[in-house]
C-alpha positions in Angstrom: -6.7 10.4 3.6 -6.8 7.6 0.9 -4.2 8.1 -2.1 -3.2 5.2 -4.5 -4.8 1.8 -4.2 -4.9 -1.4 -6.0 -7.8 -4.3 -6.9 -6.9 -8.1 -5.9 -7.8 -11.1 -7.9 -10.9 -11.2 -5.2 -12.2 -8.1 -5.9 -10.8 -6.3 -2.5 -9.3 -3.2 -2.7 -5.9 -1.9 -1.0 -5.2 1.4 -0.1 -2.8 3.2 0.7 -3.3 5.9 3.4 -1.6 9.3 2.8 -0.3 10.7 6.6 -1.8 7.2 8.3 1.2 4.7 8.3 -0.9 2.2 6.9 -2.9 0.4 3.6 -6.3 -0.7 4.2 -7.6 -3.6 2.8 -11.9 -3.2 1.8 -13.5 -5.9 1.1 -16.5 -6.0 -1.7 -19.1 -4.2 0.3 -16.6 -1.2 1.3 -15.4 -2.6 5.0 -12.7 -2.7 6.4 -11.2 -6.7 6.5 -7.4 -5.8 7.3 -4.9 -3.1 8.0 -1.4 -3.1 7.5 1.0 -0.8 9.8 4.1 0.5 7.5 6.8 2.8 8.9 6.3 5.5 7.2 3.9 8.3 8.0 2.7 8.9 4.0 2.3 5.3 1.6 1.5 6.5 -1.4 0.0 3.8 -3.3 0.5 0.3 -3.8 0.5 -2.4 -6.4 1.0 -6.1 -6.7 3.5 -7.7 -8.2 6.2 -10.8 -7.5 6.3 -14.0 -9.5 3.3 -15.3 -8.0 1.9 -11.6 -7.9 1.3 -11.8 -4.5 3.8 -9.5 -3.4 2.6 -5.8 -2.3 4.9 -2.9 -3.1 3.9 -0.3 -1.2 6.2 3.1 -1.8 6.5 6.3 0.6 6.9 9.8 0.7 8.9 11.9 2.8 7.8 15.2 1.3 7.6 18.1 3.6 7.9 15.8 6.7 8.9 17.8 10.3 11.8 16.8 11.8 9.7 15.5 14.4 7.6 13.3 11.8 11.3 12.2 10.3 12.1 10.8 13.5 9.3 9.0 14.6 8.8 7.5 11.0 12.7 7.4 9.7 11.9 5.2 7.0 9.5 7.9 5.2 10.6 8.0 1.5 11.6 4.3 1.2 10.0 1.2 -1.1 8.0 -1.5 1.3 7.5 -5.3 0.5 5.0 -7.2 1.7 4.3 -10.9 0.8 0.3 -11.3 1.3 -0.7 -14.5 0.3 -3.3 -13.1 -1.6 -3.6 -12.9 -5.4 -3.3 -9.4 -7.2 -6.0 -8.6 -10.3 -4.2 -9.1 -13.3 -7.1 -7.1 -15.2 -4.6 -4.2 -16.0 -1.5 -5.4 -16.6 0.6 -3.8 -19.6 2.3 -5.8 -22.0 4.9 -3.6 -24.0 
């Protein structure tokens, strides 16, 4: 079930995949080009970032997880970092 996403500076999308243990990466035409495997069951969105902005945040959920879920993905509820290479859109960025 897709949940939060976020645009990169080549128009791809990431998102995050609510009870998959992963973020999809679409391209333009809405295929698949990459996924990325995280250890925890529910990613809940994620969003570029870094000094380069090439860094992917990706944070979890553990909320309402089984014991049997918590054990197989123990890591549920924590932040992920990913360095991807790969450009995030800088079309939304606040300035405060």
């Amino acid at each position: 079930m897709p949940d939060g996403l976020a645009i990169d500076s080549d128009g791809y999308i990431w998102s995050a995949c609510w009870n998959g243990a992963r973020i999809l990466r679409y391209d333009p035409a809405g295929k698949v080009e990459r996924v990325i495997e995280v250890p925890a069951l529910r990613p809940t969105s994620c969003a570029f970032g870094g000094p380069d902005f090439d860094e992917l945040y990706i944070p979890s959920s553990r909320a309402d997880l089984t014991d049997m879920e918590l054990s197989r993905y123990p890591f549920s509820g924590d932040l992920f970092h990913l360095k991807t290479g790969i450009r995030g859109s800088e079309t939304f960025l606040f300035a405060g």
